[in-house]
N, C-alpha and C positions, 0 to 999 in steps of 0.2 A: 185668394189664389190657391189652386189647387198644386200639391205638393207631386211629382211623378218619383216613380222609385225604379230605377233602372236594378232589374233582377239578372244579372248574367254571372256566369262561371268566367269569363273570360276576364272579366273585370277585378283587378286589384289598385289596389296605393296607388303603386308607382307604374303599373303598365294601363290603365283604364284611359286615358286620353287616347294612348295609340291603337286599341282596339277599338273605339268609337272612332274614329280616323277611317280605319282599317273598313266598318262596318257601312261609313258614309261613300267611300269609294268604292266599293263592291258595289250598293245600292245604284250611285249614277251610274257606274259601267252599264247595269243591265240596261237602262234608258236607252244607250244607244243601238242595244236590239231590240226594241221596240220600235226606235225613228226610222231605220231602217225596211221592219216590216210596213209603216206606214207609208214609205216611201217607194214599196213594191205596191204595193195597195194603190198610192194616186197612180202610179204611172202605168202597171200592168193590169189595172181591172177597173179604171174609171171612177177613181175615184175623188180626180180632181174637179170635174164637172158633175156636179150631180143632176139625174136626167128628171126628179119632180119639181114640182113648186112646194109639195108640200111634205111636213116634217115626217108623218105617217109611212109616206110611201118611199121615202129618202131610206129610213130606217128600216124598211123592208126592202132592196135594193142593196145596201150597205151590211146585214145581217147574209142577204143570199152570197153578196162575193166574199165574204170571211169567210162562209161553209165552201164553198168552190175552191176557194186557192185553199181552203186547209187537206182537203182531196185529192189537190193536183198536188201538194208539197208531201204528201204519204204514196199516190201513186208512183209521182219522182223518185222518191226516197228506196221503194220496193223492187222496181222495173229494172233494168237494165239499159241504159240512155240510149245503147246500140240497139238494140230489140228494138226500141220506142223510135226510134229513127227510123228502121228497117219497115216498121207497120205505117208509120205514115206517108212512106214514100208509094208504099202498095196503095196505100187509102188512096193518095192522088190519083197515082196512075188510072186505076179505075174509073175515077170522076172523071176526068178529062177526057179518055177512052173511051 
């Protein structure tokens, strides 16, 4: 059985329990921004049906909407939501017109 050697400054005598405490709870919090984005993923970009049979083209399907919403979450991010509201409502108008 192989021996591990936890290397950290953080770690002494008497505080090293609470810093690997500290380190495991930091760790799961991020989890839950992850389930999150995977829960924008099933519900905002189809991810809860997937539209092949086969694993090839699933994963070409599932690679193109990670690249799309990570575009749309930097577009968002840049834009102005009033602007971005203001140009779709023109985009419509014209279709419809």
């Amino acid at each position: 059985m192989a021996k591990v050697a936890i290397k950290s400054e953080k770690l002494t005598p008497f505080g090293g329990i609470f810093s690997i405490m500290e380190q495991i709870v930091e760790f799961y919090n991020l989890r839950g921004g992850k389930e999150r984005i995977f829960d924008d993923m099933n519900n905002g970009f189809g991810w809860s049906m997937l539209p092949k049979s086969f694993m090839g083209e699933n994963t070409v399907f599932l690679l193109l909407t990670a690249l799309i919403r990570n575009f749309y979450k930097f577009i968002m991010a840049r834009l102005d939501v009033k602007i971005m509201v203001m140009i779709l409502r023109i985009a419509s108008s014209r279709m419809v017109g």
